[in-house]
N, C-alpha and C positions, 0 to 999 in steps of 0.2 A: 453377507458374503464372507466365506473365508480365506483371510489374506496367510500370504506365504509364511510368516511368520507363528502363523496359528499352528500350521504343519508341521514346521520345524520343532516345535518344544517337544511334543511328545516323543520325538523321533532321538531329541538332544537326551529326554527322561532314559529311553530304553537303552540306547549307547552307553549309557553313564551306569544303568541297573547291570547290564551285561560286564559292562569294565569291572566292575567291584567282584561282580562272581562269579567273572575269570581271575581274577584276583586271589578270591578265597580258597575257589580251587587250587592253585599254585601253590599256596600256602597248605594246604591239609596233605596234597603230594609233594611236597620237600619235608613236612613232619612226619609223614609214614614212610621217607626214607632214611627221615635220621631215626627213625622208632628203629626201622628193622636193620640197619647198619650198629646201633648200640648193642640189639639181640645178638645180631652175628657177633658180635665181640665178645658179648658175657659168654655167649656159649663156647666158641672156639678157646677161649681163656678157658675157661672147665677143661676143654677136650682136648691143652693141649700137651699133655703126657700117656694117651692115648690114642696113640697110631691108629689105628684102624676105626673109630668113631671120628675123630677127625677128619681123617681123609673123606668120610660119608659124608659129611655136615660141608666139607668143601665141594663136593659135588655137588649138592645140595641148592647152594649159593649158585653154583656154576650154572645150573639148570634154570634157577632164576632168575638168572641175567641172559642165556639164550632164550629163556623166553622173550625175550624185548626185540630180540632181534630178528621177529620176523621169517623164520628159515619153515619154508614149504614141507607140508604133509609127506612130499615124496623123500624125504631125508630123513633118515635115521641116524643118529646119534647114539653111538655105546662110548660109557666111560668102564674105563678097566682102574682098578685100585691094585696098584702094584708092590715089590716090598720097597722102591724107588718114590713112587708115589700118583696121582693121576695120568693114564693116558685117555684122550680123546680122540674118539674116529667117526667118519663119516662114513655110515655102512656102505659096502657097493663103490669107494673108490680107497685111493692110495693114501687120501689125507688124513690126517693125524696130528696131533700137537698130544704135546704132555709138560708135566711140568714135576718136581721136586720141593715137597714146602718147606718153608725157612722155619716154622713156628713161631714168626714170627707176625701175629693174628691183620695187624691193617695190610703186611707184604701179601701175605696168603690171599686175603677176599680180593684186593686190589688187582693181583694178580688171576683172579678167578674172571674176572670182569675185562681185563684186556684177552684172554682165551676167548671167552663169548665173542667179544667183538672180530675178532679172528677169526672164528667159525660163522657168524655172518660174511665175513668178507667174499673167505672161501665159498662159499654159499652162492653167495653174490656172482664168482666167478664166474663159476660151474652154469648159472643161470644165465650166462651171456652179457649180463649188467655192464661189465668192462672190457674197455677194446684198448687195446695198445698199439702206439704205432713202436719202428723197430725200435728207435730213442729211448722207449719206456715210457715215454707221457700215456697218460688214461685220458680219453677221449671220452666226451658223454654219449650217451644212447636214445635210443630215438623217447624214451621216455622223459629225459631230463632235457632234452630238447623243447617236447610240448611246454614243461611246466620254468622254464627259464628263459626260455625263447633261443633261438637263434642267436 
């Protein structure tokens, strides 16, 4: 007969196999972002007494940090390279951010990186994701409802 204890071990083995190699994963994505966070520095260091390669290589960044953020097929994204420096718009509305680089390389990506998250939000909006009452509190939506509950 197999007692409940027989059950449990292997069940303890695969928790503990799995723990490790979510582990390792963690580990190999924090090293491929400090890989490509040191890139973006050597290169914008290169690029930065040249205007116009710069500001690309900032877009660049910009584009791969709104990829994280999840923004629907139906949206289109132009970035404009100006003699000021990036503008960003969202095709088909009013929205827009832009920004001005300092040259100075961690201000610049850092900054490339709160933009994305901004064009998600905006994103976000426009999708109905956020409901305000007059106050300005953000209230959750019927999706953040199912997964946190009531």
């Amino acid at each position: 007969m197999i007692s409940k204890s027989d059950l449990k071990k292997p069940l303890k083995e695969l928790t503990r196999l799995r723990g490790e190699q979510v582990s390792r994963y963690r580990a190999d994505e924090e090293k491929k972002g400090r890989d490509q966070k040191e890139i973006d520095f050597s290169v914008l260091n290169r690029l930065k007494n040249h205007k116009i390669p710069y500001l690309r290589y900032l877009s660049t960044i910009f584009l791969r940090f709104a990829s994280e953020e999840a923004i629907p097929k139906k949206y289109t994204i132009n970035i404009d390279l100006t003699d000021k420096g990036l503008v960003v718009k969202i095709a088909g509305t009013p929205y827009y951010g832009a920004f001005t680089p300092s040259y100075l390389v961690s201000y610049d990506r850092h900054y490339c990186k709160i933009m994305a998250v901004r064009l998600g939000n905006t994103v976000a909006k426009l999708e109905g994701y956020y409901q305000r009452s007059e106050k300005g509190i953000i209230f959750p939506d019927r999706e953040d409802m199912q997964v946190y509950g009531a």
